[in-house]
C-alpha positions in Angstrom: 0.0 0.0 0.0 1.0 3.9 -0.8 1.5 6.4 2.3 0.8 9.9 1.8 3.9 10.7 0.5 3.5 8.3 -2.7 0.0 9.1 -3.1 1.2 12.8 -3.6 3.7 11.9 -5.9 0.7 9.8 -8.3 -1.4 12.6 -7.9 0.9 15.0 -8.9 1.9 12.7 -12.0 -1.4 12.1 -13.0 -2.4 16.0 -13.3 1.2 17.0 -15.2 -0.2 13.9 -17.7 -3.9 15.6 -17.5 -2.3 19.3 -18.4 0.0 18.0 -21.4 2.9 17.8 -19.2 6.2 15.3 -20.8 6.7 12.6 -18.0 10.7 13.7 -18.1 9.3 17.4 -17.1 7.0 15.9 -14.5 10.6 13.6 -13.3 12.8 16.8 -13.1 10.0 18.6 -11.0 9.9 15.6 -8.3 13.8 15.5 -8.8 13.6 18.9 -7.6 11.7 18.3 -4.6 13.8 15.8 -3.4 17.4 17.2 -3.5 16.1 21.2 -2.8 13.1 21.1 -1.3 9.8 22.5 -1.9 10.2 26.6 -2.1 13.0 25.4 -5.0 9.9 22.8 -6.4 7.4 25.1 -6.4 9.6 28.1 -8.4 10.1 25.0 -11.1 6.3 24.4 -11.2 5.4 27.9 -11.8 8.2 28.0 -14.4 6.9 25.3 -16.3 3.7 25.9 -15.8 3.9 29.2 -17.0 5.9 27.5 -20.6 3.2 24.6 -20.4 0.3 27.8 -20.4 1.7 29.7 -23.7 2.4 26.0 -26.1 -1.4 25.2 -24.8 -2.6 28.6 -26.0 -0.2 28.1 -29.4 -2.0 24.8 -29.4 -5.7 26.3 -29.4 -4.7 29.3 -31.7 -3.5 26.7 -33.9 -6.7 24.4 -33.8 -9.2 27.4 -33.9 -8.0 28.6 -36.9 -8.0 24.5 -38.7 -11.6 24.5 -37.5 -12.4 27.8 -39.1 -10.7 26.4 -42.3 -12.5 23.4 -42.3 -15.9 25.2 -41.8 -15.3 27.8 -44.9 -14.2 24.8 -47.2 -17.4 23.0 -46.2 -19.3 25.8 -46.4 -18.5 26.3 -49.7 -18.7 22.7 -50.6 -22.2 22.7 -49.2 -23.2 25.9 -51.3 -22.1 24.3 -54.6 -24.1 21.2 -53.6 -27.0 23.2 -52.8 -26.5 25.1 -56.4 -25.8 21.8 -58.1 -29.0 20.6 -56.5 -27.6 18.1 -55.3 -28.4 18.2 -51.8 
């Protein structure tokens, strides 16, 4: 069975997985922890969160401007159909 002290280090895991986090960025910040301590841990998690925040944004910039794509193209494909009368 876990103590608390494992169960914090899963939960902590499971949420760097859950926010897009690499599991070698999740080691180093536990890596951290252990040899510095946890004001030197929690400096590293805002750090990384922080870069994590601005490639998820890049990420969502990215995929909002694919789906806007994607709805003009079928859009228009949808029009000619329409024109064709073919739908």
């Amino acid at each position: 069975y876990y103590g608390p002290r494992e169960v914090a280090r899963l939960t902590l895991i499971l949420r760097g997985r859950k926010w897009g986090f690499a599991l070698e960025e999740i080691r180093q910040w536990l890596l951290i922890y252990d040899k510095e301590g946890t004001s030197a841990q929690m400096q590293s998690w805002v750090e990384l969160a922080n870069r994590q925040l601005a490639a998820l944004a890049e990420q969502r910039d990215q995929l909002e401007e694919a789906m806007t794509e994607l709805r003009h193209a079928r859009d228009a494909v949808a029009q000619s159909l329409r024109a064709d009368g073919g739908a």
